[in-house]
Biopython code that builds the backbone (N, CA, C, O; Angstrom):
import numpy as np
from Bio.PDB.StructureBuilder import StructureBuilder

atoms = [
    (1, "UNK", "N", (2.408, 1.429, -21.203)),
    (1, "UNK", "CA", (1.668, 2.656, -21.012)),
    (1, "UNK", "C", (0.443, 2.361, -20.160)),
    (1, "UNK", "O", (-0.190, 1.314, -20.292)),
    (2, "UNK", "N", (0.134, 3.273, -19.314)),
    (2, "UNK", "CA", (-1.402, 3.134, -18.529)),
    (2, "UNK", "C", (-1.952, 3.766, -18.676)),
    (2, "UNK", "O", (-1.759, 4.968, -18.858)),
    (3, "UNK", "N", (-3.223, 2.930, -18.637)),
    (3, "UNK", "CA", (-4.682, 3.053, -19.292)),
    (3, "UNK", "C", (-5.256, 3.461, -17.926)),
    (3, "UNK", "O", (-5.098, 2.939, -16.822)),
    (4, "UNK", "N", (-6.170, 4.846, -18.413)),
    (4, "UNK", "CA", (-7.136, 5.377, -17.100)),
    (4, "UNK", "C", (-8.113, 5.263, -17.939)),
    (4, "UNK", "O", (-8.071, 5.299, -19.168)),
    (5, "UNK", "N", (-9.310, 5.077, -16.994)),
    (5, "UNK", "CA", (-10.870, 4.996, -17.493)),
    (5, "UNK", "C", (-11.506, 5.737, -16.575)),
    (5, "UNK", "O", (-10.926, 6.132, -15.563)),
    (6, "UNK", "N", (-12.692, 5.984, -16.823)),
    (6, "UNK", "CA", (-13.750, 6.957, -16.080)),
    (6, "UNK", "C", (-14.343, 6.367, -15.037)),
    (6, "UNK", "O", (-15.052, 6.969, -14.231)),
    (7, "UNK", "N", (-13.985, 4.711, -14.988)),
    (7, "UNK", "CA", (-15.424, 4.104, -13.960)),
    (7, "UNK", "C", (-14.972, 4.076, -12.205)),
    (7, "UNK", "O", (-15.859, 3.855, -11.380)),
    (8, "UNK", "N", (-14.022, 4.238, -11.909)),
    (8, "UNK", "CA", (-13.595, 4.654, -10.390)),
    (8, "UNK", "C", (-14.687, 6.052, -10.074)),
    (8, "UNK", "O", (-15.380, 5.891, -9.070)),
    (9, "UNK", "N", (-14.865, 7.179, -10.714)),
    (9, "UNK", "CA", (-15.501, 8.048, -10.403)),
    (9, "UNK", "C", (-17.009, 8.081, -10.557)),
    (9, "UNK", "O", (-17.788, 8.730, -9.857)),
    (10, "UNK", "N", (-17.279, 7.363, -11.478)),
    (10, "UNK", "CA", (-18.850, 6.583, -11.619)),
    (10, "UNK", "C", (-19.307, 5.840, -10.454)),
    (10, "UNK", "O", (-20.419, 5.901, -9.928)),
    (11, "UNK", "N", (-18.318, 5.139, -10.122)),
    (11, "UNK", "CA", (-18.555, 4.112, -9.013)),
    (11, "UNK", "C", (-18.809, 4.976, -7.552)),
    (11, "UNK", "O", (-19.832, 4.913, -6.871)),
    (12, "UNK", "N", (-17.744, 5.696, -7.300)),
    (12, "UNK", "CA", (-17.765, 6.871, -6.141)),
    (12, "UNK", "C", (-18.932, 7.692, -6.080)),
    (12, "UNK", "O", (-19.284, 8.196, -5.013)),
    (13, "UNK", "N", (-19.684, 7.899, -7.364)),
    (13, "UNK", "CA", (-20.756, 9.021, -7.377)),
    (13, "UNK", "C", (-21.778, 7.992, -7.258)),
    (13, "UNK", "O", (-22.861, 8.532, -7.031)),
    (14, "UNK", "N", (-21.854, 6.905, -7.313)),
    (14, "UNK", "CA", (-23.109, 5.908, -7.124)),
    (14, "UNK", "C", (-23.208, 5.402, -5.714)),
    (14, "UNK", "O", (-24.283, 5.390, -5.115)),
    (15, "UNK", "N", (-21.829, 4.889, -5.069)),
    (15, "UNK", "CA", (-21.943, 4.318, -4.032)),
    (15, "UNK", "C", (-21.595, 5.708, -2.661)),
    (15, "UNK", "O", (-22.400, 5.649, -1.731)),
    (16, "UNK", "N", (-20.950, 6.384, -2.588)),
    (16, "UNK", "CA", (-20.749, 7.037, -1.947)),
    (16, "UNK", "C", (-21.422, 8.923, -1.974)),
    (16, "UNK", "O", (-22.059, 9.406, -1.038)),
    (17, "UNK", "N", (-21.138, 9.516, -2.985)),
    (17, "UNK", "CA", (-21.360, 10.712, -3.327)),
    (17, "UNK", "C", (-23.059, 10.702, -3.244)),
    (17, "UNK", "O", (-23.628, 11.704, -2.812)),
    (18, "UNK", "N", (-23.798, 9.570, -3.663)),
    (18, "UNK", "CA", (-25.460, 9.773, -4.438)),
    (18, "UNK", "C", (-25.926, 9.608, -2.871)),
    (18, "UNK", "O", (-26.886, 10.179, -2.352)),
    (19, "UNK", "N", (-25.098, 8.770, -2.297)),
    (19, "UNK", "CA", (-26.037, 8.646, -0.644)),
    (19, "UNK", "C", (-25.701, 9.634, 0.507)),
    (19, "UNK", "O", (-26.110, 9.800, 1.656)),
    (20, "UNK", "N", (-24.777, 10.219, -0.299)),
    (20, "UNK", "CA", (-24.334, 11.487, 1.469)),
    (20, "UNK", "C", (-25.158, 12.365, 0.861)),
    (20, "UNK", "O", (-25.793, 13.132, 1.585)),
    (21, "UNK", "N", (-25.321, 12.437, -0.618)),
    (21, "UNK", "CA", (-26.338, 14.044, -1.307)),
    (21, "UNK", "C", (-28.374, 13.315, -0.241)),
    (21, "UNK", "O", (-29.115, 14.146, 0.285)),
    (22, "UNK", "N", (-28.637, 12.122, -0.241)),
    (22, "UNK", "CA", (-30.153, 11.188, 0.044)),
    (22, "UNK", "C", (-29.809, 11.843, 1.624)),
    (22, "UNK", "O", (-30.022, 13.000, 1.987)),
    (23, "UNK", "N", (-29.426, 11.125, 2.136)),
    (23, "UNK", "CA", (-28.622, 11.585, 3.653)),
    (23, "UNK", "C", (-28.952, 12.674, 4.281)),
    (23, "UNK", "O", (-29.625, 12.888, 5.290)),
    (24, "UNK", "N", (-28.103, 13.666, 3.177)),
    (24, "UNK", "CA", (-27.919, 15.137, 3.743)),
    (24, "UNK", "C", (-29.615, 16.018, 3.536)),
    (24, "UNK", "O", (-30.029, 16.844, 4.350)),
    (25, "UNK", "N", (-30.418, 15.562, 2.203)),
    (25, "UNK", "CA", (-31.477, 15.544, 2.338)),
    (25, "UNK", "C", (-33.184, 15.445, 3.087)),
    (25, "UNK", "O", (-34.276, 16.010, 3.033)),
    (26, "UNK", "N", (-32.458, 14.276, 3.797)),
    (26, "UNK", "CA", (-33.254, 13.684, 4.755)),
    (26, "UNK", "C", (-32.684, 14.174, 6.050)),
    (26, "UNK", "O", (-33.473, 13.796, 6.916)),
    (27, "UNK", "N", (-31.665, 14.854, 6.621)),
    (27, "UNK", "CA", (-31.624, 15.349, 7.469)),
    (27, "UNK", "C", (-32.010, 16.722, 7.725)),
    (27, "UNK", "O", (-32.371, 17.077, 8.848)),
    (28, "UNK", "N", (-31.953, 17.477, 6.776)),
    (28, "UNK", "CA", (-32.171, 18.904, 6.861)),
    (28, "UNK", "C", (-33.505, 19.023, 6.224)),
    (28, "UNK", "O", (-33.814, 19.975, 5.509)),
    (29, "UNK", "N", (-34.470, 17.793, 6.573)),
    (29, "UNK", "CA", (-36.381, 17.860, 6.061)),
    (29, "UNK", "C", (-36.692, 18.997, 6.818)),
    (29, "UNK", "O", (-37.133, 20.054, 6.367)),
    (30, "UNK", "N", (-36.362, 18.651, 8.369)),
    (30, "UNK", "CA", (-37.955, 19.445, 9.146)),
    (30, "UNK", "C", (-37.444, 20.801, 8.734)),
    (30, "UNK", "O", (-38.386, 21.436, 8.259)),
    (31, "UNK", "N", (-36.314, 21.503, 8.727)),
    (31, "UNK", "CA", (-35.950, 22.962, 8.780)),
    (31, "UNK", "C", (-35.782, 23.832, 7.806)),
    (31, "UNK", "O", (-35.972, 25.048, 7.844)),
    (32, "UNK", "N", (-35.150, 22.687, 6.280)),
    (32, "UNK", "CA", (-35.273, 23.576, 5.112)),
    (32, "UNK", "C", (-35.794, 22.602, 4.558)),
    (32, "UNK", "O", (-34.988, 21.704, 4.314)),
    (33, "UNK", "N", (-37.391, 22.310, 4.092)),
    (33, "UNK", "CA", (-37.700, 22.056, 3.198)),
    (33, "UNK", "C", (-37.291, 21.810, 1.384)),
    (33, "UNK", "O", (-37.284, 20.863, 0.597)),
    (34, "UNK", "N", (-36.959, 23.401, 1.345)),
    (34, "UNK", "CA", (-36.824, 23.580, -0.455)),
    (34, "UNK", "C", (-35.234, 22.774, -0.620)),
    (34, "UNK", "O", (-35.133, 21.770, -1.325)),
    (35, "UNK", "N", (-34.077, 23.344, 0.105)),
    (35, "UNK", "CA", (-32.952, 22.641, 0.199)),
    (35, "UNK", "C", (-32.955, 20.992, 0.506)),
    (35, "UNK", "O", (-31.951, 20.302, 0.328)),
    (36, "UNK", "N", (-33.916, 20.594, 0.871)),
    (36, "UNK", "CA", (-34.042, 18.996, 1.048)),
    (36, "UNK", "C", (-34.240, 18.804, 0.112)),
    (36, "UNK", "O", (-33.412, 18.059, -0.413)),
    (37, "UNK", "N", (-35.432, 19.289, -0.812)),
    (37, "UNK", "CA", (-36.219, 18.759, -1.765)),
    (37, "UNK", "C", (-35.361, 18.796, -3.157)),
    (37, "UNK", "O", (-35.582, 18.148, -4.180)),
    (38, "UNK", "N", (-34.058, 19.974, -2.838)),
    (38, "UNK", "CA", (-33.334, 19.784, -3.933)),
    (38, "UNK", "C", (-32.155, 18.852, -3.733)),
    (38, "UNK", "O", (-31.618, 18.551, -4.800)),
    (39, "UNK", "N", (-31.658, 18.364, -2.752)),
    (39, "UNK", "CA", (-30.599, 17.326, -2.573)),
    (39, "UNK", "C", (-30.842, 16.683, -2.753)),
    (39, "UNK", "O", (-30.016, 15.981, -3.336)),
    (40, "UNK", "N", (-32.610, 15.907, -2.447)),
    (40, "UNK", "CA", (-32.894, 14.658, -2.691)),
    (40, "UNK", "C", (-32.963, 14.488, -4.104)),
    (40, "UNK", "O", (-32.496, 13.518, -4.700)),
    (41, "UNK", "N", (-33.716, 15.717, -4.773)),
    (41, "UNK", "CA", (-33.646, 15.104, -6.884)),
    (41, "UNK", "C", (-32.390, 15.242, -7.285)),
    (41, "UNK", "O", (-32.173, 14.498, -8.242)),
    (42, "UNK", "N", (-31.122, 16.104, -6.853)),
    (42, "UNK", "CA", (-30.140, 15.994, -7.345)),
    (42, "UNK", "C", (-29.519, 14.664, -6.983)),
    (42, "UNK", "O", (-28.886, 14.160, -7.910)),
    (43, "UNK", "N", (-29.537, 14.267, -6.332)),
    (43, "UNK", "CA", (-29.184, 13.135, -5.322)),
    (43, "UNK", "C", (-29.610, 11.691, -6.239)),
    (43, "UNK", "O", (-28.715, 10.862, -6.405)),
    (44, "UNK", "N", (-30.806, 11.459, -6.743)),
    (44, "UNK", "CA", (-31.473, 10.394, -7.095)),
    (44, "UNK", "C", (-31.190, 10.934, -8.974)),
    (44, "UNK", "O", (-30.795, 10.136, -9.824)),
    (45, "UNK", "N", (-31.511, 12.444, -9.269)),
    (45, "UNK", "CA", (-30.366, 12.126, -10.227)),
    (45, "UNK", "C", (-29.226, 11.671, -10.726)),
    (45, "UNK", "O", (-29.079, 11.030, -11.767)),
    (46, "UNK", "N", (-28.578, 11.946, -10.114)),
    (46, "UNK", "CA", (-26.934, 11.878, -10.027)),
    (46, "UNK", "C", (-26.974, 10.085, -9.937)),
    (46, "UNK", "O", (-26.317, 9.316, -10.639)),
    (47, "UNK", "N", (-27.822, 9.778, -8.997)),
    (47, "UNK", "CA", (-27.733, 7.895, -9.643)),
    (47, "UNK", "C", (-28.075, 7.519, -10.828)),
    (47, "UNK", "O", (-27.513, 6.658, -11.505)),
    (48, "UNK", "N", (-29.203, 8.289, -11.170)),
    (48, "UNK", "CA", (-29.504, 7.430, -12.128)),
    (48, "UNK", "C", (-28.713, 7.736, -13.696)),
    (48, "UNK", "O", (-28.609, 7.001, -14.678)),
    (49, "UNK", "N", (-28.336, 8.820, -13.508)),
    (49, "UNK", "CA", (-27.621, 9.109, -14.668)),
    (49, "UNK", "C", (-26.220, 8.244, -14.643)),
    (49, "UNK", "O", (-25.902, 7.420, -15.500)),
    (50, "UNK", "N", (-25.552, 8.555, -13.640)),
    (50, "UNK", "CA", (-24.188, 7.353, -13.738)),
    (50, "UNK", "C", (-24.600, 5.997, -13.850)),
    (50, "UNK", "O", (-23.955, 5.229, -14.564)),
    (51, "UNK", "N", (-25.892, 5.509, -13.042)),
    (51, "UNK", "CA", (-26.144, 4.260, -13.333)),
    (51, "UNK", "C", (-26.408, 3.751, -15.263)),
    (51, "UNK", "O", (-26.165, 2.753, -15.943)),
    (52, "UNK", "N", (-26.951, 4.954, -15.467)),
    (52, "UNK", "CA", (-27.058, 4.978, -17.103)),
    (52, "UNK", "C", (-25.722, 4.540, -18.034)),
    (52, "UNK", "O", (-25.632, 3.576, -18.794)),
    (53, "UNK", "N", (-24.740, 5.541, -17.731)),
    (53, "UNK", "CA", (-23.497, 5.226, -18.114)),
    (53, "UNK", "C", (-22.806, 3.956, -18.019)),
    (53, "UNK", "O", (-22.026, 3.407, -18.797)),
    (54, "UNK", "N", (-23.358, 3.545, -16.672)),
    (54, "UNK", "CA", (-22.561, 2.315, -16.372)),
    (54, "UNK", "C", (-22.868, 1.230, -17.139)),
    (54, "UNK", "O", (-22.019, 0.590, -17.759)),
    (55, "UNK", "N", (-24.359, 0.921, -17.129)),
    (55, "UNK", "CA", (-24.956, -0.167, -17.353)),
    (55, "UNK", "C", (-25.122, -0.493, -19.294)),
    (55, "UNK", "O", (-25.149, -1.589, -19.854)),
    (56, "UNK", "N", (-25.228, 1.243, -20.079)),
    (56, "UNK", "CA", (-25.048, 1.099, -21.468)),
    (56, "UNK", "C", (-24.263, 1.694, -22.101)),
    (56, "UNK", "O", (-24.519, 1.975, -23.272)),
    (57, "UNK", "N", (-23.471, 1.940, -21.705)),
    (57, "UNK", "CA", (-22.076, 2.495, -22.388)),
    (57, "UNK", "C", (-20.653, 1.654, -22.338)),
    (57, "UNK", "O", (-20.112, 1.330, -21.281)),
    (58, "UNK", "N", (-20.204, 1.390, -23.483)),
    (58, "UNK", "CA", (-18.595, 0.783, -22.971)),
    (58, "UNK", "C", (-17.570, 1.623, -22.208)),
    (58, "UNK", "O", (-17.559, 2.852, -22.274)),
    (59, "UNK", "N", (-16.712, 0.905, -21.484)),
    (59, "UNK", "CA", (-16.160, 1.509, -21.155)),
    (59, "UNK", "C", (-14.729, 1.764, -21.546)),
    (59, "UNK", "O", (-13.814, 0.957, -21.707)),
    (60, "UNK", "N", (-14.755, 3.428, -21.692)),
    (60, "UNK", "CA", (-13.802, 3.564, -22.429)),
    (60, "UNK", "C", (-12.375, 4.336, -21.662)),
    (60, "UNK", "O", (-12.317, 5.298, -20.895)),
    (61, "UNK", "N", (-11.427, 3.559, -22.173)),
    (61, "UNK", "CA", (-9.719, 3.818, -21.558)),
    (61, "UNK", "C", (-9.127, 4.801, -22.194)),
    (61, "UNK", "O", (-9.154, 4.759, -23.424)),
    (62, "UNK", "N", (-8.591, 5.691, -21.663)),
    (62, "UNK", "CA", (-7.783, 6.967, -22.721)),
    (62, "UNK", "C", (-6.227, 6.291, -22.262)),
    (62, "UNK", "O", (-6.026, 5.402, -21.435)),
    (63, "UNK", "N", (-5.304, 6.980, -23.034)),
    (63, "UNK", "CA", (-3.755, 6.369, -22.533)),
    (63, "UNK", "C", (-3.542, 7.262, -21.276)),
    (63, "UNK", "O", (-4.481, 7.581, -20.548)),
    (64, "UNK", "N", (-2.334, 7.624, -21.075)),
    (64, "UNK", "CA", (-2.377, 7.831, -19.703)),
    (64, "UNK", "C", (-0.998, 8.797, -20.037)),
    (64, "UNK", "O", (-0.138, 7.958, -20.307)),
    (65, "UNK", "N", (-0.411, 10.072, -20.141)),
    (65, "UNK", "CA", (0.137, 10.876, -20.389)),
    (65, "UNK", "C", (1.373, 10.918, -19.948)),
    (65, "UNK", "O", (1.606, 10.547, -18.798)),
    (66, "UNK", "N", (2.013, 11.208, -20.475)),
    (66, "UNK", "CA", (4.002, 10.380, -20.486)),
    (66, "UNK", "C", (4.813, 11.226, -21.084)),
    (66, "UNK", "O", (4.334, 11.489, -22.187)),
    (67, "UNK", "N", (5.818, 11.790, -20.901)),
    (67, "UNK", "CA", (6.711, 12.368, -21.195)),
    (67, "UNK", "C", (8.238, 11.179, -21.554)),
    (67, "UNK", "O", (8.935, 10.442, -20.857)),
    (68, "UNK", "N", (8.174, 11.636, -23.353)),
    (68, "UNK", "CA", (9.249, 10.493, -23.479)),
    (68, "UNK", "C", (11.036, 10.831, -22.846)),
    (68, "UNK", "O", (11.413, 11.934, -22.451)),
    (69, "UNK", "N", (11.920, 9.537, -22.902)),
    (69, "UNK", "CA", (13.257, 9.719, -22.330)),
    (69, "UNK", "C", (14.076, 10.915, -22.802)),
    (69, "UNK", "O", (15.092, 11.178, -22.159)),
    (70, "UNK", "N", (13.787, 11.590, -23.738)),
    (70, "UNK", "CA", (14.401, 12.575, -24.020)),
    (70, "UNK", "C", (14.006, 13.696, -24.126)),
    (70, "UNK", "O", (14.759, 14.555, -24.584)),
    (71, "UNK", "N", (12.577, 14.032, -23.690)),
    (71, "UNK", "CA", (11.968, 14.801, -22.664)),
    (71, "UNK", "C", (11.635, 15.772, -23.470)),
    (71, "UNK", "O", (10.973, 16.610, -22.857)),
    (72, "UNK", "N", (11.822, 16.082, -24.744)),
    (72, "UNK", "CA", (11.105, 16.912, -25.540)),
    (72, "UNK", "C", (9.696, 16.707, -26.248)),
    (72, "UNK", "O", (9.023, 17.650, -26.666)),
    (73, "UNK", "N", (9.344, 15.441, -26.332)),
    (73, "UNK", "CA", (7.784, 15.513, -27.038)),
    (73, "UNK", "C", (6.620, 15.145, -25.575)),
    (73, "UNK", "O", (6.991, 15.234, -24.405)),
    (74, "UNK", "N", (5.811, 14.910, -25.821)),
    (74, "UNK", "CA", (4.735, 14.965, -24.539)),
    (74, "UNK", "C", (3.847, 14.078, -25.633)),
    (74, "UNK", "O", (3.751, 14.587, -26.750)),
    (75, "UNK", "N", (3.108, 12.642, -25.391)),
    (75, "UNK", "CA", (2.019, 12.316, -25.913)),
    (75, "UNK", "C", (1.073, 12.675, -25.230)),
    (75, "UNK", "O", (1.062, 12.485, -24.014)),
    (76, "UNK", "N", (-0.002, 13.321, -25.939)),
    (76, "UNK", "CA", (-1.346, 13.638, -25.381)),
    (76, "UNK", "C", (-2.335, 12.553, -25.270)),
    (76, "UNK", "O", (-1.997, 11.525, -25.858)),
    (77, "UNK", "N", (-3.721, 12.511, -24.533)),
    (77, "UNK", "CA", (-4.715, 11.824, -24.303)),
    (77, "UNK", "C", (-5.001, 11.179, -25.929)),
    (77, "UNK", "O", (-4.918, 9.951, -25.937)),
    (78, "UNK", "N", (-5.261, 11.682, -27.032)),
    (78, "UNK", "CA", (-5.631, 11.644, -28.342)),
    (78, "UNK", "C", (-4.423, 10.439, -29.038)),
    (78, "UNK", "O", (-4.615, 9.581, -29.899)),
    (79, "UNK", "N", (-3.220, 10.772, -28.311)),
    (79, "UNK", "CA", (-2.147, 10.092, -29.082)),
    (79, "UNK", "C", (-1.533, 10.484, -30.059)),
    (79, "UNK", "O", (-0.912, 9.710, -30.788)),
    (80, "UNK", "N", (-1.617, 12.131, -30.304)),
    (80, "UNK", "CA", (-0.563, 12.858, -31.045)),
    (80, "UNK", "C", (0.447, 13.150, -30.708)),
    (80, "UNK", "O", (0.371, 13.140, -29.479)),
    (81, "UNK", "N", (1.743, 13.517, -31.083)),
    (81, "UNK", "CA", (2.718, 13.892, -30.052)),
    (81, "UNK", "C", (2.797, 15.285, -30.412)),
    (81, "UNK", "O", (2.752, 15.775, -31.541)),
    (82, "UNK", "N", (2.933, 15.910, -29.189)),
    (82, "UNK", "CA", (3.250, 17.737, -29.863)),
    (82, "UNK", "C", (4.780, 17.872, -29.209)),
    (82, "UNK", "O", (5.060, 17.294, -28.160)),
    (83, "UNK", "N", (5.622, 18.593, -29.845)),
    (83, "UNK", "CA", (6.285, 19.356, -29.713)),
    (83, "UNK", "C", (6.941, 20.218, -28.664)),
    (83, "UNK", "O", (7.430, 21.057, -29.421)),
    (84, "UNK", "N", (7.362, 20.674, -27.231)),
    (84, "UNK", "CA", (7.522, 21.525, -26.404)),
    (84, "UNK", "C", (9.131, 22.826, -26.653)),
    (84, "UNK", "O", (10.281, 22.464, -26.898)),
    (85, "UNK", "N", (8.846, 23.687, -26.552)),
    (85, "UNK", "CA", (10.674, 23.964, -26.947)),
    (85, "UNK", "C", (10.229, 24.944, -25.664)),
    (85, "UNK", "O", (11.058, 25.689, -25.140)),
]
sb = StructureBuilder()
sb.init_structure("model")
sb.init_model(0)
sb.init_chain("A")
sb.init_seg("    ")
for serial, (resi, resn, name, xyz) in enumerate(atoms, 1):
    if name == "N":
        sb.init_residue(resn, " ", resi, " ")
    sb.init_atom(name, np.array(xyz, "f"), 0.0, 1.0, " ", f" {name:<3s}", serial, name[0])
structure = sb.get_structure()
């Protein structure tokens, strides 16, 4: 069974996503002010909060959602099986 975890998208919002929001900030200074001023705190938010996650939280794996060979039960994220008719 495969295991997905959250930290591919942590990683994307730190290295990529947090610097095009700094970026896009710093380019649109001289003309919109208020819109800069909010990309840049969302921007330096958005690091520091995933950096938060990253650095004190475990990281945690959910299973990875599967339909068994005989195609009537479905295990969910939780690991119950439900039922489909």
């Amino acid at each position: 069974m495969k295991k997905i975890t959250e930290r591919p998208g942590r990683y994307f919002a730190i290295f990529i996503f947090s610097p095009v929001l700094l970026y896009c900030g710093l380019t649109v200074r001289k003309n919109h002010i208020n819109v800069s001023n909010t990309l840049i705190f969302f921007s330096v938010l958005l690091f520091v909060y995933e950096m938060f996650w990253i650095c004190y939280k475990n990281n945690i794996s959910l299973d990875a959602i599967y339909i068994d060979e005989d195609c009537d039960t479905k295990k969910t994220i939780t690991g119950e099986k439900e039922d489909y008719y």
